[in-house]
C-alpha positions as CSV (number, residue, x, y, z in Angstrom):
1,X,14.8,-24.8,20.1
2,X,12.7,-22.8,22.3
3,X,8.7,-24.9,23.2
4,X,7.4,-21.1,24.8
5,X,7.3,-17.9,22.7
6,X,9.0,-14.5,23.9
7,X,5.3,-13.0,24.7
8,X,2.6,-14.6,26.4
9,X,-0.4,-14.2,28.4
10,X,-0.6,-14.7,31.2
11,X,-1.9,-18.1,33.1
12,X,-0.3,-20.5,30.4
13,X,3.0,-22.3,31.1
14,X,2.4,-25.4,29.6
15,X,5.3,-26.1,27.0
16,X,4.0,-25.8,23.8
17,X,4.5,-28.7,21.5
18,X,5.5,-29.6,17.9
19,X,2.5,-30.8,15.1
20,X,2.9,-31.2,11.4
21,X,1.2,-29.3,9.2
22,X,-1.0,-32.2,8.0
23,X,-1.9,-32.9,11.5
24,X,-4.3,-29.9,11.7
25,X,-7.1,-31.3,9.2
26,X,-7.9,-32.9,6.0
27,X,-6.1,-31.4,3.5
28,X,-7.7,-31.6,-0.1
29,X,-6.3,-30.0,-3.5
30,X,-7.9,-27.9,-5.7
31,X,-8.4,-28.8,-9.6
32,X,-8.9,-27.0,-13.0
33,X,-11.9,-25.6,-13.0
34,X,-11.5,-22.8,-15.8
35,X,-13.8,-24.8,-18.0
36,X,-16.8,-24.4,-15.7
37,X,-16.2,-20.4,-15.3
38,X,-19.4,-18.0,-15.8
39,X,-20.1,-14.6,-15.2
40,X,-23.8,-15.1,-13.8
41,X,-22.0,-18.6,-11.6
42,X,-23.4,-18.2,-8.1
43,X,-20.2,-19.1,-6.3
44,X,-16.9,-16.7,-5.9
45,X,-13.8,-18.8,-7.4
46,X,-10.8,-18.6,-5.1
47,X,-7.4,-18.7,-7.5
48,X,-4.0,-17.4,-7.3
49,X,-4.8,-13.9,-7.7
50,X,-7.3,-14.3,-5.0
51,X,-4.4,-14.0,-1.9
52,X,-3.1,-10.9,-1.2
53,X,0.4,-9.8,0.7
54,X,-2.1,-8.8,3.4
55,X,-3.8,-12.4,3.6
56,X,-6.9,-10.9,2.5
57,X,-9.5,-12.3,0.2
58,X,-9.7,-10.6,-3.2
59,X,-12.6,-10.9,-5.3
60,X,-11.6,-10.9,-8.9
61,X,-15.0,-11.1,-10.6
62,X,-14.6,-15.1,-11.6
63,X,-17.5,-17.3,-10.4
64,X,-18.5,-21.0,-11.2
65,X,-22.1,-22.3,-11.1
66,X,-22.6,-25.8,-8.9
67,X,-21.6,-28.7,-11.3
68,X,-20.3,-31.9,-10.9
69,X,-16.6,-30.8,-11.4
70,X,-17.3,-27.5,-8.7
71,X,-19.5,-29.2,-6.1
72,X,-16.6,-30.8,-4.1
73,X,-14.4,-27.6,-4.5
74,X,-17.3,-25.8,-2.6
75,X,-15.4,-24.7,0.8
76,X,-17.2,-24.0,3.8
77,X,-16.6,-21.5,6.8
78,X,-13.8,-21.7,8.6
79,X,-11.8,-23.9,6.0
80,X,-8.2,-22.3,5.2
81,X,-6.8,-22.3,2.2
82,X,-3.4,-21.9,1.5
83,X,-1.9,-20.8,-2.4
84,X,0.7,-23.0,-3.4
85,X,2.0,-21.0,-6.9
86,X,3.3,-17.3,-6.9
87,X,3.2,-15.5,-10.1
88,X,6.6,-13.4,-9.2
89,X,9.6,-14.5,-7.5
90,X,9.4,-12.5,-4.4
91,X,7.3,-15.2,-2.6
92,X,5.2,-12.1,-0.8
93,X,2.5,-14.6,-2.2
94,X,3.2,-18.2,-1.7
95,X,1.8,-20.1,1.1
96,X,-0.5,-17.6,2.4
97,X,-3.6,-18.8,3.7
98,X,-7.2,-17.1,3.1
99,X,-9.6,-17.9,6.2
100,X,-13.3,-18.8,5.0
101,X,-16.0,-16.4,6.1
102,X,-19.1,-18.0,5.3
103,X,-20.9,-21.8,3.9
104,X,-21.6,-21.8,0.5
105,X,-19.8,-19.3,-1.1
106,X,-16.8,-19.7,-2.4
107,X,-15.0,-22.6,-4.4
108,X,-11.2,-22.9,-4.8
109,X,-8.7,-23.5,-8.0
110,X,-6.3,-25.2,-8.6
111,X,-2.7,-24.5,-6.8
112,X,-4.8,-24.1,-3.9
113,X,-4.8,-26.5,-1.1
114,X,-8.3,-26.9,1.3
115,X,-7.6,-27.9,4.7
116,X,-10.6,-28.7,6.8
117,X,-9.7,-28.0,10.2
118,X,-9.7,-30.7,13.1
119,X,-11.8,-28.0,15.8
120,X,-11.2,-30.5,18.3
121,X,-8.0,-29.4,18.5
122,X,-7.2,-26.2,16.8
123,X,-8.9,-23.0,15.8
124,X,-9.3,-22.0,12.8
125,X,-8.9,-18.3,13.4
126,X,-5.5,-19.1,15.6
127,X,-3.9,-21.3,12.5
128,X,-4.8,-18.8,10.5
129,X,-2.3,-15.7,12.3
130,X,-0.2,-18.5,12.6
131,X,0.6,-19.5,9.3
132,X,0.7,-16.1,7.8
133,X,3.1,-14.6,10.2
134,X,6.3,-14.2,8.2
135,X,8.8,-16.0,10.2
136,X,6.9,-19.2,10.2
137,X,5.6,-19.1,6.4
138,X,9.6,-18.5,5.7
139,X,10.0,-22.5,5.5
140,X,7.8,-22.4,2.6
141,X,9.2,-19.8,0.7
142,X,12.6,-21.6,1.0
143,X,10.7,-24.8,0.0
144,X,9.8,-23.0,-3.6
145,X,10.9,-23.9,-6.8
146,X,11.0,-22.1,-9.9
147,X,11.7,-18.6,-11.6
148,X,8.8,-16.4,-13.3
149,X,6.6,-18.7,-11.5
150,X,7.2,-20.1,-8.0
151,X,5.5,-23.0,-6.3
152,X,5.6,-25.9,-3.6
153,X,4.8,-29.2,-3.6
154,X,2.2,-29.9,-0.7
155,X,3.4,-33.4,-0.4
156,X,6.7,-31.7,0.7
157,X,5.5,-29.2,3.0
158,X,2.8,-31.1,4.7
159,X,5.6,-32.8,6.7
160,X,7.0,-29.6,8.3
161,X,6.5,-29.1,12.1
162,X,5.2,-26.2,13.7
163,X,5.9,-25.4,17.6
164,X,2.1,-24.5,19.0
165,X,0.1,-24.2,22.1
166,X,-2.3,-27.0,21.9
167,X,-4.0,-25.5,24.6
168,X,-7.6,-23.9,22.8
169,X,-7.7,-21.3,25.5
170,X,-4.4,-20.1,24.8
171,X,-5.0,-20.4,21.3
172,X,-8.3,-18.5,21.6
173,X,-6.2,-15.6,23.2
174,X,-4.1,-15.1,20.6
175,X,-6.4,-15.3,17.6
176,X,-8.9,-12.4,19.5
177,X,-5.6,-10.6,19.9
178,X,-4.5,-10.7,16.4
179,X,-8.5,-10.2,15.4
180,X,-8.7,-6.8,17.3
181,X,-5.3,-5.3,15.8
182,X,-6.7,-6.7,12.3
183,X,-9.8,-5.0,12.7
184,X,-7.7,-1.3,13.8
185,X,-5.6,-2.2,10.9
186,X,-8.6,-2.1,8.7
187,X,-10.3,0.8,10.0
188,X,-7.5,3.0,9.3
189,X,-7.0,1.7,6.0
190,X,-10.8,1.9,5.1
191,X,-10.5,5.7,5.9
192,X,-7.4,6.1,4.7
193,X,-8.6,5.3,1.1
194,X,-12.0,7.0,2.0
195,X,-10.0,10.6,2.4
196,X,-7.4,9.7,-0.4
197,X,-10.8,9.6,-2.7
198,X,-12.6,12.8,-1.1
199,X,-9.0,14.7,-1.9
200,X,-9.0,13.2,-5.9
201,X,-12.2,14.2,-5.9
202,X,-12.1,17.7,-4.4
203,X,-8.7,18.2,-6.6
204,X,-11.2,17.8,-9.5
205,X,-14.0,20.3,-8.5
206,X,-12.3,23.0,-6.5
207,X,-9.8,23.3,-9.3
208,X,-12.0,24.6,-12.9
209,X,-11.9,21.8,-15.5
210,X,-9.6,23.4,-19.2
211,X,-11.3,26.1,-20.8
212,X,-13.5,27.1,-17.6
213,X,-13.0,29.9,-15.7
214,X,-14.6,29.2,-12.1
215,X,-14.6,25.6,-10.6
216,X,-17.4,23.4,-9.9
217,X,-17.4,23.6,-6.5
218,X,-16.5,27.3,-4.5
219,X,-16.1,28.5,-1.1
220,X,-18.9,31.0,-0.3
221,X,-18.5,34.6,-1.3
222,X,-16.5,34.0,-3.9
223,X,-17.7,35.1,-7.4
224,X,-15.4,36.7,-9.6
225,X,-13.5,34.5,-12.8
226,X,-10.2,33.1,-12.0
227,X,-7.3,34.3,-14.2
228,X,-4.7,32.0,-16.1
229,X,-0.9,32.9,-15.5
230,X,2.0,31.5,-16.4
231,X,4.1,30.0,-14.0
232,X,7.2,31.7,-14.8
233,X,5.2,35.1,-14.4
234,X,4.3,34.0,-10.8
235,X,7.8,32.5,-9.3
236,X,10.9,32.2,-9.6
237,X,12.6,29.4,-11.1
238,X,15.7,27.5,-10.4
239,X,17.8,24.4,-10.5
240,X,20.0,22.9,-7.9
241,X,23.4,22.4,-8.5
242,X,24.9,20.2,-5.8
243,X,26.9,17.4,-6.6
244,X,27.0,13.7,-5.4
245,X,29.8,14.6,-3.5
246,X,28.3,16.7,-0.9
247,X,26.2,14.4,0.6
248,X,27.0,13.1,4.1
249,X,25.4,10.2,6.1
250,X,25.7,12.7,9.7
251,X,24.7,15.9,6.9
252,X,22.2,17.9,8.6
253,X,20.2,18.6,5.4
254,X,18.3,17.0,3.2
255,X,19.7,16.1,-0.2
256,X,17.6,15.4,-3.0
257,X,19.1,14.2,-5.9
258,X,17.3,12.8,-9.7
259,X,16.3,9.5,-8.3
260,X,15.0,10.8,-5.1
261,X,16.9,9.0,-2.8
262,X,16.8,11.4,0.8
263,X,20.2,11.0,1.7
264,X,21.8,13.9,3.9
265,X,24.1,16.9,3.1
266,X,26.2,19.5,5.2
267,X,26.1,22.1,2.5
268,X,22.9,24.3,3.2
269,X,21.4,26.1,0.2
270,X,17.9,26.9,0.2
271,X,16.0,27.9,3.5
272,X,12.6,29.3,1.7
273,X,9.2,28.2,0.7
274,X,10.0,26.4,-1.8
275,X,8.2,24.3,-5.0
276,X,10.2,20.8,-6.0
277,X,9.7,19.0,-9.1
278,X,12.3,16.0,-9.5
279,X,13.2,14.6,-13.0
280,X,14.9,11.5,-13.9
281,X,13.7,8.0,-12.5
282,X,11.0,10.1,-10.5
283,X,9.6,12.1,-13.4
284,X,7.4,15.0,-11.9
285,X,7.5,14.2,-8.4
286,X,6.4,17.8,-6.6
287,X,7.0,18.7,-3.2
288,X,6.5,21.9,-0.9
289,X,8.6,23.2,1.9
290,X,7.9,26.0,4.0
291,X,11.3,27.1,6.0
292,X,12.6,24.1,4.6
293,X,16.2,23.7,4.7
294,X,17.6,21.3,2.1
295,X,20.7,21.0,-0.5
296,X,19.2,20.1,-4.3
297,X,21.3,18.5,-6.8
298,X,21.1,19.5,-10.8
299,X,18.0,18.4,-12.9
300,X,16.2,19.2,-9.7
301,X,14.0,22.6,-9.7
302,X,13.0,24.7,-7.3
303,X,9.9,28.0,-7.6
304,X,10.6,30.4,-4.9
305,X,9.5,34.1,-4.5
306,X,5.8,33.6,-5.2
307,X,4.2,37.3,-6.3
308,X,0.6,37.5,-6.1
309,X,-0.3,34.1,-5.3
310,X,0.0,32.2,-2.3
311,X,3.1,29.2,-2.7
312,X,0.4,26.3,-0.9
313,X,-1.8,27.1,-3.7
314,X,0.2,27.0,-6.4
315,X,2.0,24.0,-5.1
316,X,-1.7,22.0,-5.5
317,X,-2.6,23.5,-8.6
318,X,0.3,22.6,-9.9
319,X,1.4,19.0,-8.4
320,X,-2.7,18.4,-9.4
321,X,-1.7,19.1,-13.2
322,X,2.0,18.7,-13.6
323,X,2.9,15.2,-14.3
324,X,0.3,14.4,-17.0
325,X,1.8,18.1,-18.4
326,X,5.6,16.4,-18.3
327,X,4.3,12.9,-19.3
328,X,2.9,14.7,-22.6
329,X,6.4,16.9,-23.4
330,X,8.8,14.9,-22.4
331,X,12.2,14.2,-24.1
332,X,12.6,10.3,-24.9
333,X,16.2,9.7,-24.5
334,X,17.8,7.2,-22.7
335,X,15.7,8.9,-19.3
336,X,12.3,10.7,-19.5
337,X,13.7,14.4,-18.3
338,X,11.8,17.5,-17.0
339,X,12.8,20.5,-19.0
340,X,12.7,24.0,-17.4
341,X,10.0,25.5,-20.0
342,X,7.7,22.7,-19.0
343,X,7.9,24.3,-16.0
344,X,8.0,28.5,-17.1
345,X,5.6,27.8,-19.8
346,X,2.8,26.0,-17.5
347,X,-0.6,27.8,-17.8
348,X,-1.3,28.5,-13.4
349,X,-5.2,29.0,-13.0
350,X,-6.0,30.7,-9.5
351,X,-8.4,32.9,-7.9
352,X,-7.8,36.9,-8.3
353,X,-8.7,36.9,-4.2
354,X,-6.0,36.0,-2.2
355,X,-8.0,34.8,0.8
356,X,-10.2,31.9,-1.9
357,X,-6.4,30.8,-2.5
358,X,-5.8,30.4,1.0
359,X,-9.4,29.0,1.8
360,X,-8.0,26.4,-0.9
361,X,-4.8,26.2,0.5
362,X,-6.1,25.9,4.0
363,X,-8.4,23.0,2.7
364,X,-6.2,20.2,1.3
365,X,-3.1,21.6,3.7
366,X,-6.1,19.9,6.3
367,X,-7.0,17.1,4.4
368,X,-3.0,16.1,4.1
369,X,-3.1,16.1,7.3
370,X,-5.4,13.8,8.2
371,X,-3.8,11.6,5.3
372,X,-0.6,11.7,7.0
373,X,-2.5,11.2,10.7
374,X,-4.2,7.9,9.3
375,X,-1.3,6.9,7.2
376,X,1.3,7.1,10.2
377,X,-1.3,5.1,12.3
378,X,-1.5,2.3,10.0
379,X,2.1,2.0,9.6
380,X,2.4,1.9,13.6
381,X,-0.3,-0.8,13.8
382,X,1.1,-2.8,11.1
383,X,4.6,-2.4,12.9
384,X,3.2,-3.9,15.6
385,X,1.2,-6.5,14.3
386,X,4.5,-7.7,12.9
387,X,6.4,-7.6,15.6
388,X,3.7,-9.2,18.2
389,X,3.6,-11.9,15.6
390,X,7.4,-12.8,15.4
391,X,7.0,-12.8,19.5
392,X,3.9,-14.6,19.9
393,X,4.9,-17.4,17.7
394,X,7.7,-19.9,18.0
């Protein structure tokens, strides 16, 4: 087995060495303390749905006051604390570890395990990366036991050995490192959910509420009352009609069929701007293509030919208020199904102006963007946080 991992910085070449997991602090479990919980409680209770797949912290409203059952649960910074039970049997949960941000604040359940870390020797913020990193919390998944409900045995997994740098340089490097990309991680998440919000919330005042004729909130210039259509009196509707047996893993086209799965197809259909709704397993799903070329099975519809309103703005109006419309009609059989008058029949509210439809248009086609921007950064950066970690860990 390999002492040096794949990536390193420079200046180290020191082997690293092997240490068990007790060997880097006092380890002390966590007890029962439903009894003792209270709303008013001064101090944040740590339990298993506190870890999340992310490693993060999440505060579930449960607090304890200081009593003599809570006061030597009371964790101070820099403590980990790893989960030993999983409520599903994926293991995304077990063994993660939760690093401790401040004294005096939180106090931890049982199933959790405290270990106070020897900082002679190791840093906190360096065994935390460490332990979370997938390939090396993989020996504790394997160590689980159970179905509904998974768990480990710290006794058992206290002995396993972990290849490290003992160096606290090195280890210092790393953890800054794996602090930075955390912190780009976060800041593209944060306004990732920040422009997610701004668009709900902009979906719900520049479109008018039922029964209401202009919306709460308007581009200037714009007075008159909007008018109320029916979709069928505004497109054209249609269903594909591919089968399974057109699709092709070197097809050129994208083939979407009811449980839409984007496999490929080399039979070309549709090449105009186009309206999507698929039914089946994905009830109501809507998507918009502009020039898009792309096969469509059956019990997949298309709206095409768009007369007197712009397509962009019927496909947000209508993706906005379509699924809650379906959930409603729907036909319970063995599948929920989208039927094509839920579709004709659907009541279309837009502007009379054609340039407040494409003000609207313009608007969220902007804000999608900078959804899609933010959402393909995160990925990259959580791509590469989990790759650095499977090459800056043994």
């Amino acid at each position: 087995m390999s002492r040096v991992p794949r990536i390193r910085f420079k200046g180290f070449e020191e082997d690293w060495e092997q240490r068990k997991l007790r060997d880097f602090g006092k380890a002390t479990g966590g007890i029962s303390i439903e009894s003792e919980f209270d709303e008013y409680g001064k101090y944040k209770v740590i339990s298993i749905g506190s870890y999340s797949e992310e490693s993060k912290y999440t505060d579930q409203g449960i607090r304890v006051y200081k009593t003599k059952k809570t006061e030597s649960r009371i964790l101070n910074k820099n403590d980990l604390v790893m989960i030993l039970n999983d409520k599903t049997s994926s293991g995304n949960i077990i063994g993660r570890v939760l690093l401790i941000d401040k004294d005096n604040t939180y106090v931890y359940n049982q199933r959790t395990e405290r270990i106070e870390i020897n900082k002679s020797k190791f840093l906190p913020e360096y065994l935390y990366q460490l332990l979370n990193s997938d390939n090396i919390r993989i020996k504790i998944i394997y160590a689980s036991q159970g179905n509904t409900q998974i768990y480990v045995n710290w006794t058992v997994i206290r002995e396993f050995t972990y290849i490290i740098t003992t160096d606290i340089e090195e280890q210092g490097k790393i953890a800054r490192f794996f602090i930075t990309l955390d912190h780009l991680i976060t800041l593209h998440q944060r306004k990732l959910e920040k422009l997610k919000i701004i668009k709900k919330s902009m979906l719900e005042n520049l479109f008018p509420k039922n029964g209401v004729k202009t919306p709460k909130i308007r581009f200037l210039g714009f007075t008159k009352d909007w008018e109320q259509r029916k979709a069928k009196e505004l497109c054209n509707i249609g269903t594909g009609k591919s089968n399974t047996q057109d699709q092709a893993e070197d097809g050129m086209y994208t083939f979407y069929i009811r449980s839409d799965v984007p496999v490929k197809s080399n039979k070309y259909i549709y090449d105009c701007e186009a309206v999507i709704t698929i039914g089946d397993g994905n009830i109501g799903r809507v998507f918009h293509y502009v020039n898009g070329k792309f096969d469509l099975h059956q019990r997949c519809y298309r709206m095409t030919d768009f007369q007197n309103v712009l397509g962009k703005y019927f496909y947000y109006f209508f993706s906005t208020r379509f699924y809650d419309r379906a959930m409603k009609m729907t036909a319970k059989a063995t599948v929920d199904s989208v039927r094509i008058e839920m579709i004709s029949e659907m009541d279309i509210l837009m502007p009379t102006e054609i340039d407040e439809q494409k003000n609207i248009a313009d608007f969220f086609t902007q804000l999608d963007h900078l959804i899609t921007l933010h959402q393909s950064k995160l990925e990259k950066l959580q791509k590469i946080k989990k790759s650095m970690l499977e090459s800056m860990f043994v």
